[in-house]
Backbone as a ProteinNet text record, in pm:
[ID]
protein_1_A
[PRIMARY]
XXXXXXXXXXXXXXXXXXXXXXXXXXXXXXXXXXXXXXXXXXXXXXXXXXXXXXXXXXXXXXXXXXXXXXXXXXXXXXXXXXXXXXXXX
[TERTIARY]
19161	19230	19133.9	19107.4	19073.6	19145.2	19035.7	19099.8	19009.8	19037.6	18952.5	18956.9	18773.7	18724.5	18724.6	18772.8	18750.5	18620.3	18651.8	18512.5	18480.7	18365.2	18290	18197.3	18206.7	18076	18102	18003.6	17947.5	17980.3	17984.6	18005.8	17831.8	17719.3	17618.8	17627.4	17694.1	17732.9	17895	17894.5	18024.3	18032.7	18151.6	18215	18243.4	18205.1	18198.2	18334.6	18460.8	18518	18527.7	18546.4	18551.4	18681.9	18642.3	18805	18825.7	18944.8	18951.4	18880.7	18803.8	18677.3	18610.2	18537.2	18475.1	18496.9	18617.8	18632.4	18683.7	18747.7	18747.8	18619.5	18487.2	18404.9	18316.9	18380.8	18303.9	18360.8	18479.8	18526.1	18560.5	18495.7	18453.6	18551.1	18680.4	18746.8	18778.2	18824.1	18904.3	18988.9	19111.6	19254.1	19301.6	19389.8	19441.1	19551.6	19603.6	19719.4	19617.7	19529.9	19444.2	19409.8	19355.7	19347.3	19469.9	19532.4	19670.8	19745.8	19711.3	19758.5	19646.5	19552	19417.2	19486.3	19480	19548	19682.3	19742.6	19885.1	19853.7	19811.9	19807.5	19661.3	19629.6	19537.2	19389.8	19372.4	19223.2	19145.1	19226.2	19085.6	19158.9	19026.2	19073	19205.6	19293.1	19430.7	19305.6	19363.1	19332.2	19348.6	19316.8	19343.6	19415	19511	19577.9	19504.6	19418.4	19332	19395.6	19500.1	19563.9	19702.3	19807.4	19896.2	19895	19910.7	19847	19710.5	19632.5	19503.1	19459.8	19426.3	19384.9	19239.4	19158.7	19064	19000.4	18891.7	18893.9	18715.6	18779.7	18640	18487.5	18398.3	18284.1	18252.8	18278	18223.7	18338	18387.4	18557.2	18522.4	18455.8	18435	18316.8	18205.1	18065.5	18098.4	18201.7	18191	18321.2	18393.3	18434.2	18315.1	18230.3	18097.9	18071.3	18016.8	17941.7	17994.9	18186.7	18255.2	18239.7	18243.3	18226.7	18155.1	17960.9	17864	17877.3	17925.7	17873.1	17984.6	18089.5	18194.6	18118.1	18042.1	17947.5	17881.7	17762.8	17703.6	17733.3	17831.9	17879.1	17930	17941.7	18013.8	17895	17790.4	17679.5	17613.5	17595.5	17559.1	17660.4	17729.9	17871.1	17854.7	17874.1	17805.7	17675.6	17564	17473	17446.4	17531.2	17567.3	17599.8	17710	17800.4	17710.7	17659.1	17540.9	17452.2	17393.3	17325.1	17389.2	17498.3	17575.9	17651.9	17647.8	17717.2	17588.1	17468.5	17330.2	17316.8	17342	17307.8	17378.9
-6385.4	-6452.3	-6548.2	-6540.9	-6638.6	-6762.7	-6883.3	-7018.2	-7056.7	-7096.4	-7187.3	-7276.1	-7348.1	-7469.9	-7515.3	-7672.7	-7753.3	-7773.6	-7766	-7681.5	-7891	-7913	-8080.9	-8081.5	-8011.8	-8011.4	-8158.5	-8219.7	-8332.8	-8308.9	-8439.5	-8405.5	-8330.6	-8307.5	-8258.6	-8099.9	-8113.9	-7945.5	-7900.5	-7836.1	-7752.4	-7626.6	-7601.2	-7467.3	-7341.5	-7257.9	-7170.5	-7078.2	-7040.7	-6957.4	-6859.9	-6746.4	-6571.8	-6515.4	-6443.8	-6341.9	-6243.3	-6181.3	-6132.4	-6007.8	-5906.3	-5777.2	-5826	-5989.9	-6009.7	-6047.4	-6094.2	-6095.4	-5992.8	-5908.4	-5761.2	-5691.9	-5688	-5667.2	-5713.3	-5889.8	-5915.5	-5863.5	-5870.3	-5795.1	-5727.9	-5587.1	-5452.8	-5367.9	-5420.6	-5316	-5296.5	-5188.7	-5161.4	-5156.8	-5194.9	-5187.9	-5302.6	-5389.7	-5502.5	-5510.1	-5430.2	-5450.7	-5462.3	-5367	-5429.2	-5557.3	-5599	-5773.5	-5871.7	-5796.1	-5883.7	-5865.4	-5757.1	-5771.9	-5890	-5818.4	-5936.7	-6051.4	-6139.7	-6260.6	-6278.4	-6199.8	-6235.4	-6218.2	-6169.6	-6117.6	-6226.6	-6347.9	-6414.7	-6386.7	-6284.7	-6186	-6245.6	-6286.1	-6354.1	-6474.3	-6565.4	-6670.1	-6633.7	-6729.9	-6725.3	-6786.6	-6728.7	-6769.4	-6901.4	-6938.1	-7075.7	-7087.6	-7126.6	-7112.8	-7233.7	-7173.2	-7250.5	-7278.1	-7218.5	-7229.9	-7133.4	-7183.8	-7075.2	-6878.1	-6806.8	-6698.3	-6666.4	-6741.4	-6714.8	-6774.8	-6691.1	-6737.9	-6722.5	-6769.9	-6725.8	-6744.5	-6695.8	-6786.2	-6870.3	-6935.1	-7002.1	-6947.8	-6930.1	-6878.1	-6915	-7053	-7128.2	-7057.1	-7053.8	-7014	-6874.8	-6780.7	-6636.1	-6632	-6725.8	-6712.1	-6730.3	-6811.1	-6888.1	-6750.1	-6725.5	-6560.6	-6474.2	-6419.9	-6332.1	-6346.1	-6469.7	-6537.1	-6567.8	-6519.6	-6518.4	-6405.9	-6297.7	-6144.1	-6106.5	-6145.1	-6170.7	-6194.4	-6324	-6391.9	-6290.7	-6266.2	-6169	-6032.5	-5965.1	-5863.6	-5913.4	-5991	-6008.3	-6069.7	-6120.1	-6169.3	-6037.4	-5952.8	-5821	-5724.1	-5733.2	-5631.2	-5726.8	-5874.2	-5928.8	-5934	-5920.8	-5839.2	-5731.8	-5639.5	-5497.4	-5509.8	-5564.4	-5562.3	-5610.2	-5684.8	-5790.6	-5731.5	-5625.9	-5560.1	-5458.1	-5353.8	-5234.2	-5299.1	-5406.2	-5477.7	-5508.5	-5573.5	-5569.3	-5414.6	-5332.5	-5193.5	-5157.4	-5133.8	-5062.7	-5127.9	-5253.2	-5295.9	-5216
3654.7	3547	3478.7	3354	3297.3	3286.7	3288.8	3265.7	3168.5	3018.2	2957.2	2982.1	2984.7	3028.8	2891.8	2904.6	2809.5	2712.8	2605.2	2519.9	2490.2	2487.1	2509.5	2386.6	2272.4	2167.8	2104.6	2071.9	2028.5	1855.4	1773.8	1659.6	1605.1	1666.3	1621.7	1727.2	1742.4	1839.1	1812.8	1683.2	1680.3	1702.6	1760.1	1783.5	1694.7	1694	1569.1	1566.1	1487	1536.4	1474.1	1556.6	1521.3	1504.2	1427.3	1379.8	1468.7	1476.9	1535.2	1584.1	1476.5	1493.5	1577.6	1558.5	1642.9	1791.3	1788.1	1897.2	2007.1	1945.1	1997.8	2023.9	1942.3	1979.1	2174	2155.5	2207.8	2410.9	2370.2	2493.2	2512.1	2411.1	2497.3	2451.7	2369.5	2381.9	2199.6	2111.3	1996.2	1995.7	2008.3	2015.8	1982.9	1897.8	1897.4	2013.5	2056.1	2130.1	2322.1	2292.9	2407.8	2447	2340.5	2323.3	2376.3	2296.3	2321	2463.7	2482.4	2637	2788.5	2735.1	2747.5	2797.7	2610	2641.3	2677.6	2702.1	2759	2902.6	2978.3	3147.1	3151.7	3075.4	3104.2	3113.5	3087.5	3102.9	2990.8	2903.4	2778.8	2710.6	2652.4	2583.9	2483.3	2448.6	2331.9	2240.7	2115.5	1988.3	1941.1	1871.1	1804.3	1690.9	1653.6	1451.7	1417.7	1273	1216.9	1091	1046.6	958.6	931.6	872.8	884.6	825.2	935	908.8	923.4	988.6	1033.6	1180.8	1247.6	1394.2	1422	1542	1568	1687.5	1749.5	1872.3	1869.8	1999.7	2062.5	2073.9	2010.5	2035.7	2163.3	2193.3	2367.6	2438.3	2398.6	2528.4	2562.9	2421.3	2474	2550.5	2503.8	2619	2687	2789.8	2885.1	2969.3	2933.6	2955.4	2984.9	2886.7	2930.8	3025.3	3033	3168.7	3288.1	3295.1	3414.1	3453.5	3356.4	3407	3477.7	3373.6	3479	3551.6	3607.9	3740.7	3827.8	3769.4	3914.9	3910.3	3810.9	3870	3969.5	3919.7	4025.3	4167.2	4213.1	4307.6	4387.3	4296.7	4335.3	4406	4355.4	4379.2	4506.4	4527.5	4645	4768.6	4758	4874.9	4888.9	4786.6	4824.7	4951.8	4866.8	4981.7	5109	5098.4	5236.4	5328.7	5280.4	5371.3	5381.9	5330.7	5334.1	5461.1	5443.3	5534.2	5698.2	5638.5	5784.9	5915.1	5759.7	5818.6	5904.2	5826.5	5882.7	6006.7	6025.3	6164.8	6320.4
[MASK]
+++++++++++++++++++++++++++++++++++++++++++++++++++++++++++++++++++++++++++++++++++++++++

């Protein structure tokens, strides 16, 4: 489950936000209703209303998503080997 972390940008560090293509892009999938299931079952950042009839999301909220994926791959592939390691014994 995703949890967004409190996004901390400084008034000389702002947050950029993306529409929705892009943000479909950025997690992998084409489908809007994919997305939307996404953020409903907690799997990805909710959007932001930036104005009425326009949403968008977190550029930091989606890196910081990427970089959960990453890190649960790789946490995933060092268990793998752990256990490979422990089985061989």
């Amino acid at each position: 489950m995703f949890a967004a972390r409190p996004h901390k940008a400084g008034a000389d560090q702002l947050d950029r936000f993306v529409n929705e293509p892009e943000a479909r892009a950025a997690a992998g999938v084409k489908s809007r209703s994919t997305l939307q299931s996404m953020i409903k079952d907690g799997l990805f950042p909710k959007p932001i209303r930036v104005s009425p009839g326009r949403i968008a999301w977190s550029e930091a909220e989606i890196a910081a998503w990427q970089q959960d994926r990453i890190q649960e791959r790789d946490n995933a592939i060092t268990n793998q080997s752990a256990h490979a390691v422990i089985s061989n014994d």
